[in-house]
N, C-alpha and C positions, 0 to 999 in steps of 0.2 A: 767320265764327264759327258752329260747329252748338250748340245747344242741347246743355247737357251730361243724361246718365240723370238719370230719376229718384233721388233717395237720400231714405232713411228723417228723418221728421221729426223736428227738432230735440227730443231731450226736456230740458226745462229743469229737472225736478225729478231725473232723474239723474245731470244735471251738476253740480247742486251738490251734490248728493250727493258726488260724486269730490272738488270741489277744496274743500266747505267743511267734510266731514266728517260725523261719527252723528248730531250735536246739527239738521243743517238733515234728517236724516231723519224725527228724534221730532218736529220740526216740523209736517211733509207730514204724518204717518198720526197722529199723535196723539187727532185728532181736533176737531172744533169747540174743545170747552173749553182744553184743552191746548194748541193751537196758538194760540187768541186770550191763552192767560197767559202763553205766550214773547214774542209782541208785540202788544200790546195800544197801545190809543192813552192818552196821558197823562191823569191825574185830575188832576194838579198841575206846576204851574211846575217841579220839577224833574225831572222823566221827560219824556223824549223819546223818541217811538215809532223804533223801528227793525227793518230786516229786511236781511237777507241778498242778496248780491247777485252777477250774474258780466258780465264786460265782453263785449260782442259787434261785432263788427263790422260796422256799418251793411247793406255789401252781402259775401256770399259767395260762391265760385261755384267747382265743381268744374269743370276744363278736362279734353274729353275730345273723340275725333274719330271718326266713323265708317268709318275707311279701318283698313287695316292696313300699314303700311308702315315704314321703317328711321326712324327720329328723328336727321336731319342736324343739325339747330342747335336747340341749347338753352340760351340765354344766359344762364339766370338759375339761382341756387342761392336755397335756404330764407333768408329774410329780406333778399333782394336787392332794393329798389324799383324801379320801375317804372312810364311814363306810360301816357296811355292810348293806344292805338293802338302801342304797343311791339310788339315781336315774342314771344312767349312761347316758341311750339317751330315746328320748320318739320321736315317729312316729305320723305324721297327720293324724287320721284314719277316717277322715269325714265321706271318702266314701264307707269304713267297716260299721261306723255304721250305716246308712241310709240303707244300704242293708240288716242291723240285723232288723230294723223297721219294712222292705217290709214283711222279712220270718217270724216275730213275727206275723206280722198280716195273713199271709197265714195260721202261724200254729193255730189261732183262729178264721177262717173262717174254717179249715177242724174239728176245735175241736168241732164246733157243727153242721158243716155235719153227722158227724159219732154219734154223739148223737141222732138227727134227726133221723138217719138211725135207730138206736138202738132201739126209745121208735116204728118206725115204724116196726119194726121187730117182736115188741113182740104182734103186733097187725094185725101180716102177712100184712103190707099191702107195704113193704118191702121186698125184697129176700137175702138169704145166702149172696149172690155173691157183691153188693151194699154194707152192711155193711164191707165187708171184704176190697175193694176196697176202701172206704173211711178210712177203719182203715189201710191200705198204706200209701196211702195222706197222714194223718196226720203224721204218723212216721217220713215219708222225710222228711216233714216242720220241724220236731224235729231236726231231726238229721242236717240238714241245718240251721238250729238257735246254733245247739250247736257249728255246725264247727265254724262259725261267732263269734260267742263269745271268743270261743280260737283262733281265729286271730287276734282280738282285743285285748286278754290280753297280745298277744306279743307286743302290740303299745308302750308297758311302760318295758324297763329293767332294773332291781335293781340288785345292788352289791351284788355277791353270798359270800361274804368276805371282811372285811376291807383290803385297800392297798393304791396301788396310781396306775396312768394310764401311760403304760409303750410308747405305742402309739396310733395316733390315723390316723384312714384312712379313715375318711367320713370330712363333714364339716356341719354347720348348712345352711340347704333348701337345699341339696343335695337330691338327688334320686337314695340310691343304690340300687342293683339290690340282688333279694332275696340270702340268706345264704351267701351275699359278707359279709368277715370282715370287723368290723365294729371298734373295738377300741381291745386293748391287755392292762390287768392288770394283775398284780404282788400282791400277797403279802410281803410286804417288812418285815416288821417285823420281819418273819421265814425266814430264810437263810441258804442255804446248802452249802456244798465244793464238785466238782467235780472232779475227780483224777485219771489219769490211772499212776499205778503203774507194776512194770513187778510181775509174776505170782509165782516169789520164794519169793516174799514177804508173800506169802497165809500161808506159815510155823510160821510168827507169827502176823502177821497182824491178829485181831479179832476187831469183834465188840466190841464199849464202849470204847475201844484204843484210848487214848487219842494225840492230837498234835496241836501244832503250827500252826498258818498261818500269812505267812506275805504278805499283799497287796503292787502289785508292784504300783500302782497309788499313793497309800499317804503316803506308809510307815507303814501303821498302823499293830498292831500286835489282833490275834485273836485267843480263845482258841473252839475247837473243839474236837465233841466225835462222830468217827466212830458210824454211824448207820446201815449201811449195805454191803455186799461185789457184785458186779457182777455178774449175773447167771452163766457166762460161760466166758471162759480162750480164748482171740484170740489168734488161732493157729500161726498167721503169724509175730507176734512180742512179743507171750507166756508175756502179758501183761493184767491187767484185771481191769476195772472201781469197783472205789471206793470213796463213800456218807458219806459226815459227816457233821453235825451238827453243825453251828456255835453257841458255851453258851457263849460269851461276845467279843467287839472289843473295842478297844482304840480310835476309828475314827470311821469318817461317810465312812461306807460301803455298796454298791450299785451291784443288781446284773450287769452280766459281769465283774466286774473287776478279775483280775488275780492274780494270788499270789503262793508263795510257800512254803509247808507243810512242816514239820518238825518231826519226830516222835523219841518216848525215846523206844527203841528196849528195849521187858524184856530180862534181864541178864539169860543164864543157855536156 
């Protein structure tokens, strides 16, 4: 498995912008006042603080390969599952390995040059310079047998994770072009809640805080535990991202969908 490109970072205030609408924008820019009077934490037993929220999937990962070559096997369609260590896509690499054949055989026509060279060395009828020179040679052949090798083991890429295949962007006998994405999966199973809440909530919002979430897609209800807080407070609407944990839902729940959090403020 190669590391897939870089891609531009998750923005979580755009996104919900898309699937929650204007009302999560006058949110974001409102500003301090404005955003802490959409959600504000409870004065009384009957106001329950809440905020907006989008489902994410634990781990991500765009599948993408350094080689360029034909896509032989591709087993899986959009929403197809899959364990880990599966096959995801597999590349023709005919003509990798015939070139691994040429440099295998290079590197055993200089393996016993330099042998050659060696037992004539020791019987001067060989110089310094000849030995060294053939102990080049061979190295190259090595190390061009090794490159080859590790271009061929990207021919084949297996599931770094059980999930399912969120999309896909090749097709089978395609020809993408190297480090093009190639397929996006999810692991479904882990599931997080994505939240920006305004920044007076930081006085009792802690990790392990537990809350509500209700999906606006099916109605379903789900129980979540704050896992982590935001590194830093946006200055421009004193609002700050917030990760929780989804521990059980009543429905089938799928990243992106949208929903909103509900939280039990401790009393005092």
């Amino acid at each position: 498995m190669i590391p897939p490109p870089m891609f531009p970072r998750f923005n979580l205030k755009k996104y919900l912008l898309q699937v929650a609408g204007p009302l999560t924008l006058i949110t974001l820019v409102a500003g301090p006042v404005q955003a802490q009077g959409l959600a504000r934490p409870a004065t009384d037993s009957s106001t329950v603080p809440s905020a907006r929220g989008v489902i994410r999937p634990w781990h991500e990962v765009k599948i993408a390969a350094d080689l360029s070559a034909k896509v032989k096997h591709l087993p899986l369609r959009v929403g197809d599952s899959f364990s880990k260590g599966a096959v995801l896509i597999e590349f023709d690499c005919a003509r990798f390995e015939a070139d691994l054949r040429a440099v295998r055989a290079s590197e055993a026509e200089f393996t016993a040059v330099h042998r050659t060279n060696l037992t004539l060395r020791q019987h001067r009828a060989a110089g310094a310079n000849e030995v060294e020179i053939s102990k080049a040679r061979l190295a190259k052949a090595s190390a061009e047998a090794e490159s080859l090798a590790l271009r061929i083991g990207h021919c084949r890429i297996e599931a770094p994770f059980g999930g399912r295949v969120a999309e896909r962007m090749v097709d089978m006998h395609e020809l993408p072009q190297a480090n093009q994405p190639l397929l996006r999966i999810v692991n479904d199973g882990e599931l997080e809640v994505a939240l920006i809440v305004p920044a007076s909530w930081l006085r009792w919002l802690k990790a392990d805080m537990q809350m509500d979430f209700t999906l606006d897609d099916t109605g379903a209800k789900a129980v979540a535990s704050v896992t982590r807080l935001g590194a830093a407070v946006d200055p421009v609407s004193q609002t700050v991202e917030v990760f929780a944990r989804l521990k059980g839902a009543t429905g089938h729940v799928l990243p992106g969908m949208s929903g909103t959090a509900r939280f039990a403020v401790p009393q005092g």
